[in-house]
Jmol script that loads the backbone (N, CA, C; Angstrom):
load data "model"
ATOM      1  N   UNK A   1      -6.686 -24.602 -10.195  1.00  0.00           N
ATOM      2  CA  UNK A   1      -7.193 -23.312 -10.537  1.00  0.00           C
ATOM      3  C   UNK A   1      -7.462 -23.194 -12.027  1.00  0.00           C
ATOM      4  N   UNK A   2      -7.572 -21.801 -12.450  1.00  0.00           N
ATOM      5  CA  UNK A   2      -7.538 -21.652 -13.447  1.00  0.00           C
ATOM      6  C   UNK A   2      -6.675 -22.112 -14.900  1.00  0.00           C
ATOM      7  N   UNK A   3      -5.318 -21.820 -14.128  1.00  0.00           N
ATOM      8  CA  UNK A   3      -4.826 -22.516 -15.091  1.00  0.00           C
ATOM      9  C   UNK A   3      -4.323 -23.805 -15.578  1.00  0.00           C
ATOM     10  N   UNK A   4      -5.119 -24.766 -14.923  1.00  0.00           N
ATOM     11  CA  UNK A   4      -5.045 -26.086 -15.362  1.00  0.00           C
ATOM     12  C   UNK A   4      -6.306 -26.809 -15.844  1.00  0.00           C
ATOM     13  N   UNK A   5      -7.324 -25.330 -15.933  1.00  0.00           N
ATOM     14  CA  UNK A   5      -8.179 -25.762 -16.655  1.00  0.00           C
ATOM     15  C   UNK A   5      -7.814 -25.023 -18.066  1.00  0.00           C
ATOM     16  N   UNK A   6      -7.178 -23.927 -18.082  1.00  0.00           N
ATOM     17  CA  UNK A   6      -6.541 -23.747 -19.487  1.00  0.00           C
ATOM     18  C   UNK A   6      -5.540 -24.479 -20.218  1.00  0.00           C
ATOM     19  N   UNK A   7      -4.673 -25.610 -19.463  1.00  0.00           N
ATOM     20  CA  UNK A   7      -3.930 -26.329 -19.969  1.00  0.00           C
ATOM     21  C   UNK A   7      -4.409 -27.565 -20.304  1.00  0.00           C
ATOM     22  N   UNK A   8      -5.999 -28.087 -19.775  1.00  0.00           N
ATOM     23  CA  UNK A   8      -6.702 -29.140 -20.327  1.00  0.00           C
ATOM     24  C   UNK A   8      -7.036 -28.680 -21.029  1.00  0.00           C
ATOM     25  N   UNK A   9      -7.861 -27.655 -21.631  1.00  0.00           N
ATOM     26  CA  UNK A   9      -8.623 -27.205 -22.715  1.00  0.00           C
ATOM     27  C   UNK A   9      -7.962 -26.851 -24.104  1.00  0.00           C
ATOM     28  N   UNK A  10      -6.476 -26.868 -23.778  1.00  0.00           N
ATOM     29  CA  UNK A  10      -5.475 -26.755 -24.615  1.00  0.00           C
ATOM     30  C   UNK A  10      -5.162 -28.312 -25.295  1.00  0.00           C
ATOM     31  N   UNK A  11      -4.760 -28.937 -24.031  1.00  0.00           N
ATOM     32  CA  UNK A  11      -4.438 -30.418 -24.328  1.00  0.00           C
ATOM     33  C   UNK A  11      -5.497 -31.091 -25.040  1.00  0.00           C
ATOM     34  N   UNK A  12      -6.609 -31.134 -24.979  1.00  0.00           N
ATOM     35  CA  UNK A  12      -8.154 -31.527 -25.510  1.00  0.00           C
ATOM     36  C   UNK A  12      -7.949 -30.900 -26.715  1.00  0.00           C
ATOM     37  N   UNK A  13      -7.699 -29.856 -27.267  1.00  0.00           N
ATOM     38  CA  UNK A  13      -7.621 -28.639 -28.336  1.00  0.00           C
ATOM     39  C   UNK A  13      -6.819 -30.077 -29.176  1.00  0.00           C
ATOM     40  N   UNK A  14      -5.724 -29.641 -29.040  1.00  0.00           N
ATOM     41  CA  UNK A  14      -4.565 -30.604 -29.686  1.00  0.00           C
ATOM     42  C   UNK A  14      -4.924 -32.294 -29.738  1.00  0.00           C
ATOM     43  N   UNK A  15      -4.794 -32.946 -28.732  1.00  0.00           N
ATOM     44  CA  UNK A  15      -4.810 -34.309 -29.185  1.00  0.00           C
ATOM     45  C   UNK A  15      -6.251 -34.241 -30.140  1.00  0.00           C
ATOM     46  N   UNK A  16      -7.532 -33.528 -30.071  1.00  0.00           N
ATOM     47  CA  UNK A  16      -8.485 -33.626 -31.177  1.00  0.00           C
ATOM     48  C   UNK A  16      -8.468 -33.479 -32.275  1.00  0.00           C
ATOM     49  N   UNK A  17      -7.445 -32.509 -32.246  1.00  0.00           N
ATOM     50  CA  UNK A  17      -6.879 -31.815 -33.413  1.00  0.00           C
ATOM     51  C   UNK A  17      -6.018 -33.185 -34.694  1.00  0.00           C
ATOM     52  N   UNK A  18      -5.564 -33.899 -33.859  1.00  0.00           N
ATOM     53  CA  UNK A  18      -4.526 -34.989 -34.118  1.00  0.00           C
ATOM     54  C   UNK A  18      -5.283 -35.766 -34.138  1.00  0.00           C
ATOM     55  N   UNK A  19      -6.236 -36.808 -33.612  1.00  0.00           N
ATOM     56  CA  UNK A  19      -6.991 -37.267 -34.058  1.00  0.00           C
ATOM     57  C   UNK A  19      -7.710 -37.526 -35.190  1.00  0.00           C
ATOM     58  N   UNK A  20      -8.500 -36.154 -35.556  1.00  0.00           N
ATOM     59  CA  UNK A  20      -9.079 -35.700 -36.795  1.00  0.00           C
ATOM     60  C   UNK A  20      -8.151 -36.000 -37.797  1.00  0.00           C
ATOM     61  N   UNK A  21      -7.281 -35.167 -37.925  1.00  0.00           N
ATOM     62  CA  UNK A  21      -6.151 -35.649 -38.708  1.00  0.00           C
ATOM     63  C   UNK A  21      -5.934 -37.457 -39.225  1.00  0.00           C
ATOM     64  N   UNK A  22      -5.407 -37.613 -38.017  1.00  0.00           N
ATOM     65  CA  UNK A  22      -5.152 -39.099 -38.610  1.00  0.00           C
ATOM     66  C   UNK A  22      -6.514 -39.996 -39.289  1.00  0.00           C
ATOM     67  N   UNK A  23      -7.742 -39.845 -38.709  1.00  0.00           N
ATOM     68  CA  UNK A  23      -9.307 -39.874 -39.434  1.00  0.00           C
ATOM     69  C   UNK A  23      -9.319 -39.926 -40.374  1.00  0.00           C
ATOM     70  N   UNK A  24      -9.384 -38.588 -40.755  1.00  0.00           N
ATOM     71  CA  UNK A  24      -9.204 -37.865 -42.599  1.00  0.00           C
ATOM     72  C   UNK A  24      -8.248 -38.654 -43.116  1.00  0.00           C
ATOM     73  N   UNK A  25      -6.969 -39.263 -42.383  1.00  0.00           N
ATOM     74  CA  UNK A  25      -5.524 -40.155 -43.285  1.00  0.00           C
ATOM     75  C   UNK A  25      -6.079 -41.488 -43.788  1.00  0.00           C
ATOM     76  N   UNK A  26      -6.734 -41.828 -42.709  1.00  0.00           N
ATOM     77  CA  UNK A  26      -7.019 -43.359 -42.400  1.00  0.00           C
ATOM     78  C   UNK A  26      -8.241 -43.361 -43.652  1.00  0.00           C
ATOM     79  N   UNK A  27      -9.103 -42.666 -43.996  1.00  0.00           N
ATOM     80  CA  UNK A  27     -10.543 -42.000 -44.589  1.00  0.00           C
ATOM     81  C   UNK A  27     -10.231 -42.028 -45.926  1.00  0.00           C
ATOM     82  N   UNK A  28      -8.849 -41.622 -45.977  1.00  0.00           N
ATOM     83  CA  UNK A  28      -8.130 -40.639 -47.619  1.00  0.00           C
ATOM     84  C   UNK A  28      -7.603 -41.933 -47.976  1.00  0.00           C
ATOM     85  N   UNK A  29      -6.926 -42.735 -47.526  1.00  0.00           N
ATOM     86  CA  UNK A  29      -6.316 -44.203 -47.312  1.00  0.00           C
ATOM     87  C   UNK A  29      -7.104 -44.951 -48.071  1.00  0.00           C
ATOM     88  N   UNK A  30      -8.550 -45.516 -47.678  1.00  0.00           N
ATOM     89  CA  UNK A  30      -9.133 -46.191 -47.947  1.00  0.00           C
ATOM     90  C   UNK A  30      -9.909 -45.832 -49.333  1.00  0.00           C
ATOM     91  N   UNK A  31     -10.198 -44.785 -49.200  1.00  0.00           N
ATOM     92  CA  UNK A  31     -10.801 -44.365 -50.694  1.00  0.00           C
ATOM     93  C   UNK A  31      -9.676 -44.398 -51.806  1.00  0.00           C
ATOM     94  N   UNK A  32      -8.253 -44.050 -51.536  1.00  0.00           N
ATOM     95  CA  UNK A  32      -7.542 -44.110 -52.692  1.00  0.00           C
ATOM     96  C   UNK A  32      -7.013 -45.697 -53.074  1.00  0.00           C
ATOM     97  N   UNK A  33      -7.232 -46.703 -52.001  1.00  0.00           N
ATOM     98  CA  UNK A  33      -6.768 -48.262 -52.678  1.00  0.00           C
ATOM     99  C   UNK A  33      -8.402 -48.427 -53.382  1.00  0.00           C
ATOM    100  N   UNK A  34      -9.673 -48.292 -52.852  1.00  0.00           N
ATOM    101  CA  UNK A  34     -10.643 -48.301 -53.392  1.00  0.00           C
ATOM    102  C   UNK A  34     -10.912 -47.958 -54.908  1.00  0.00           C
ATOM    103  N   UNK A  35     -10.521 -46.462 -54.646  1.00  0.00           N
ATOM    104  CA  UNK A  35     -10.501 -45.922 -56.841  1.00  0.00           C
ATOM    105  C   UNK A  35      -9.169 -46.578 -56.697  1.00  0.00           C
ATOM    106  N   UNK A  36      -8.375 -47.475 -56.499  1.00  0.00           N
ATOM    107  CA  UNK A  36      -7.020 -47.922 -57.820  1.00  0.00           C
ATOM    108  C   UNK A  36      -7.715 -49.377 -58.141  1.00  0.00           C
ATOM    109  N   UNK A  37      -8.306 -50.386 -56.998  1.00  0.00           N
ATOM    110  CA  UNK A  37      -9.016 -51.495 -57.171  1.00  0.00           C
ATOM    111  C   UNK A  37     -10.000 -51.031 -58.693  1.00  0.00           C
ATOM    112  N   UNK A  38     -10.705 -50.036 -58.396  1.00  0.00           N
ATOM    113  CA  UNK A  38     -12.182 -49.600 -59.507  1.00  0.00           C
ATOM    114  C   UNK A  38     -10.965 -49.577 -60.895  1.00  0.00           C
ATOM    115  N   UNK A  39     -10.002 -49.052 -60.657  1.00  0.00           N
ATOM    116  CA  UNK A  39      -9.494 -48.592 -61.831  1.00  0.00           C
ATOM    117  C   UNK A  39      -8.652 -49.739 -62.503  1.00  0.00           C
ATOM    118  N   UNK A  40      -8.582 -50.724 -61.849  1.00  0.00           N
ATOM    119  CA  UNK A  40      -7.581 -51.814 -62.028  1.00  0.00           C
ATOM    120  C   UNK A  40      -8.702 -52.959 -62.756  1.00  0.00           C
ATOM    121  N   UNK A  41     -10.157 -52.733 -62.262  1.00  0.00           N
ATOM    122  CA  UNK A  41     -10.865 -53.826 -62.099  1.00  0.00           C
ATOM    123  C   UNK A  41     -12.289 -53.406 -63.292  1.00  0.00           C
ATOM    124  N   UNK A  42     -12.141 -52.218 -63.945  1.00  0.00           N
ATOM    125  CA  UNK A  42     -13.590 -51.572 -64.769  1.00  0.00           C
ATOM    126  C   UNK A  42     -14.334 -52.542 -64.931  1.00  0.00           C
ATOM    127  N   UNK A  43     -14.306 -53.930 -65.490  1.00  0.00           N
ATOM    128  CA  UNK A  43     -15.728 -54.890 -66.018  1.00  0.00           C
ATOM    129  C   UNK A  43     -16.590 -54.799 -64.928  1.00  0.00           C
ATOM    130  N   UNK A  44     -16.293 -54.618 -63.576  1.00  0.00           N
ATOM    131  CA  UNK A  44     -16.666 -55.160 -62.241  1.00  0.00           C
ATOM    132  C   UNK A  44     -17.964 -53.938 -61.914  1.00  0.00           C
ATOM    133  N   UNK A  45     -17.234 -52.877 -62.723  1.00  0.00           N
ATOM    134  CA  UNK A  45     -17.897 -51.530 -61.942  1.00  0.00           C
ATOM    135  C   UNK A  45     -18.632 -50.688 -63.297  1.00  0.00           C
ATOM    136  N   UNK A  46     -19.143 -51.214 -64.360  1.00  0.00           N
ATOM    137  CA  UNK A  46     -19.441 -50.937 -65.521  1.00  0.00           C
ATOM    138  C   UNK A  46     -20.989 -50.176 -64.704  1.00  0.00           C
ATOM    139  N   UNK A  47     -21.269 -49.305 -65.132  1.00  0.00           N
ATOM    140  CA  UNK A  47     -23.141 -48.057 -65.212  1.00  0.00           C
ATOM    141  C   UNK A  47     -23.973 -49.076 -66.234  1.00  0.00           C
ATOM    142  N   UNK A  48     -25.039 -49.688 -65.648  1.00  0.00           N
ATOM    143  CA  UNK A  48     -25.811 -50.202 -66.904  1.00  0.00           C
ATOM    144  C   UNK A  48     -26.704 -48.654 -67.620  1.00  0.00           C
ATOM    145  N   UNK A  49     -27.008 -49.023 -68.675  1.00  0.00           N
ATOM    146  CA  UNK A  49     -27.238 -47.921 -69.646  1.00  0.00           C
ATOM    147  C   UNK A  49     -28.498 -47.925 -69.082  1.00  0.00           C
ATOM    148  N   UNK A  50     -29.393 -48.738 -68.810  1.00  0.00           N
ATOM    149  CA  UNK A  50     -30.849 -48.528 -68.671  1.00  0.00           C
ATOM    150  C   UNK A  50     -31.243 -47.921 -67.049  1.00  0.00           C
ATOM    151  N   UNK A  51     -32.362 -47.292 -66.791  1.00  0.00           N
ATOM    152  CA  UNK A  51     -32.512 -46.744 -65.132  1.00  0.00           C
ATOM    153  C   UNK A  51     -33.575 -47.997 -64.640  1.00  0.00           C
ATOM    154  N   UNK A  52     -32.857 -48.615 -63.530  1.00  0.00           N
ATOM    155  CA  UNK A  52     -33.810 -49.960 -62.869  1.00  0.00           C
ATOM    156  C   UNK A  52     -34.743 -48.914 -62.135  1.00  0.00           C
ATOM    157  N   UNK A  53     -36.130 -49.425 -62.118  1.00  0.00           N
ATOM    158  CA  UNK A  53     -37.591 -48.524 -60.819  1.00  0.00           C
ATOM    159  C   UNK A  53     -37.098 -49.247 -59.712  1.00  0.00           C
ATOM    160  N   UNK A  54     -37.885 -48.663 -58.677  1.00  0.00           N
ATOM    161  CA  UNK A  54     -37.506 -48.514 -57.705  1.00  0.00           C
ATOM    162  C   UNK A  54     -38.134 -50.357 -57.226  1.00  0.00           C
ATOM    163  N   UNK A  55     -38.967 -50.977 -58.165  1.00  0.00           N
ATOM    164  CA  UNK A  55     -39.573 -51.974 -58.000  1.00  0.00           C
ATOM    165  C   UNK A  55     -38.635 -53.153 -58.506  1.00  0.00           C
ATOM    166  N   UNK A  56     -38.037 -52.717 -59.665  1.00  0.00           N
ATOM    167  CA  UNK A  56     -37.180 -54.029 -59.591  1.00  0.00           C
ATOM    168  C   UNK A  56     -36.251 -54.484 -58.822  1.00  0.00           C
ATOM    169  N   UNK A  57     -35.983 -53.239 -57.783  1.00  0.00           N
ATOM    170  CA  UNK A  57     -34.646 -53.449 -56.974  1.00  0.00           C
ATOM    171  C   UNK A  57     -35.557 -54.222 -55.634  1.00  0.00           C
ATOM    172  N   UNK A  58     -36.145 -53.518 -55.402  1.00  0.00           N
ATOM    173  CA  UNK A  58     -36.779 -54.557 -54.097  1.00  0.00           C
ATOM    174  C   UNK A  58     -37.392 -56.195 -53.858  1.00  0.00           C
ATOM    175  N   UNK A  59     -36.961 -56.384 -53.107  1.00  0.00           N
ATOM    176  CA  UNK A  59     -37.762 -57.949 -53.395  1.00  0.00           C
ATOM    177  C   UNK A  59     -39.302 -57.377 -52.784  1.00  0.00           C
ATOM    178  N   UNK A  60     -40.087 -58.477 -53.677  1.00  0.00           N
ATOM    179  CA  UNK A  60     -41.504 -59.010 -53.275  1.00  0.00           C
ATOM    180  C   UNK A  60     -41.914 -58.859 -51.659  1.00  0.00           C
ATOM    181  N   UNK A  61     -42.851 -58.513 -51.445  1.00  0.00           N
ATOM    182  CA  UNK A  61     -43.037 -58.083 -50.269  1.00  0.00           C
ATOM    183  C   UNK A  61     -43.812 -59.562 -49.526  1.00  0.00           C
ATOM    184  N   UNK A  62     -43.086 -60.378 -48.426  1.00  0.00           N
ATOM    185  CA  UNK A  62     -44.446 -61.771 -48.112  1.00  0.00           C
ATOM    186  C   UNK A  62     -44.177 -61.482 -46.561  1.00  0.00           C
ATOM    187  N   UNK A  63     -45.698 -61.299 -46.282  1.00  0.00           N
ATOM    188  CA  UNK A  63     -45.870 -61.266 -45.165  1.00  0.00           C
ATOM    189  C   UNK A  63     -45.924 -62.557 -44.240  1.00  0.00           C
ATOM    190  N   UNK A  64     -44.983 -62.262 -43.100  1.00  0.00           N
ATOM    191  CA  UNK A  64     -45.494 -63.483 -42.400  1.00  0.00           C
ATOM    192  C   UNK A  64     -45.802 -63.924 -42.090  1.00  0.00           C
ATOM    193  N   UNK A  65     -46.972 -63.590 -41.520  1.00  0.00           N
ATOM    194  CA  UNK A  65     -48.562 -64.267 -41.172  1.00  0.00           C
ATOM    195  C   UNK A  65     -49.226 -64.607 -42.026  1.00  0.00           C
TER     196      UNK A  65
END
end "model"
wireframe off; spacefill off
backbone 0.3
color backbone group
């Protein structure tokens, strides 16, 4: 009946709920060994001063035919 479709919709509520959660942990996790690596490692992750076009980044275009 009814109310065991309110006690799935509950149960669904919660374990999603918990899910998400652990997501965002697992998410928050990885980004904070990430910035301590960046912060441990600066030569690696240096901004060059100059702006590359959009042409030097791409390779040469060769068609294959």
């Amino acid at each position: 009946g009814i109310h065991r479709q309110v006690l799935l919709a509950t149960l669904g509520c919660v374990v999603g709920y918990h899910l998400v959660k652990r997501a965002e942990y697992m998410h928050a996790k990885v980004d904070r060994e990430l910035f301590e690596y960046i912060r441990q490692h600066p030569g690696d992750f240096q901004r060059s001063t100059e702006k590359k076009r959009i042409g030097q980044l791409l390779e040469d275009f060769q068609p294959i035919r």
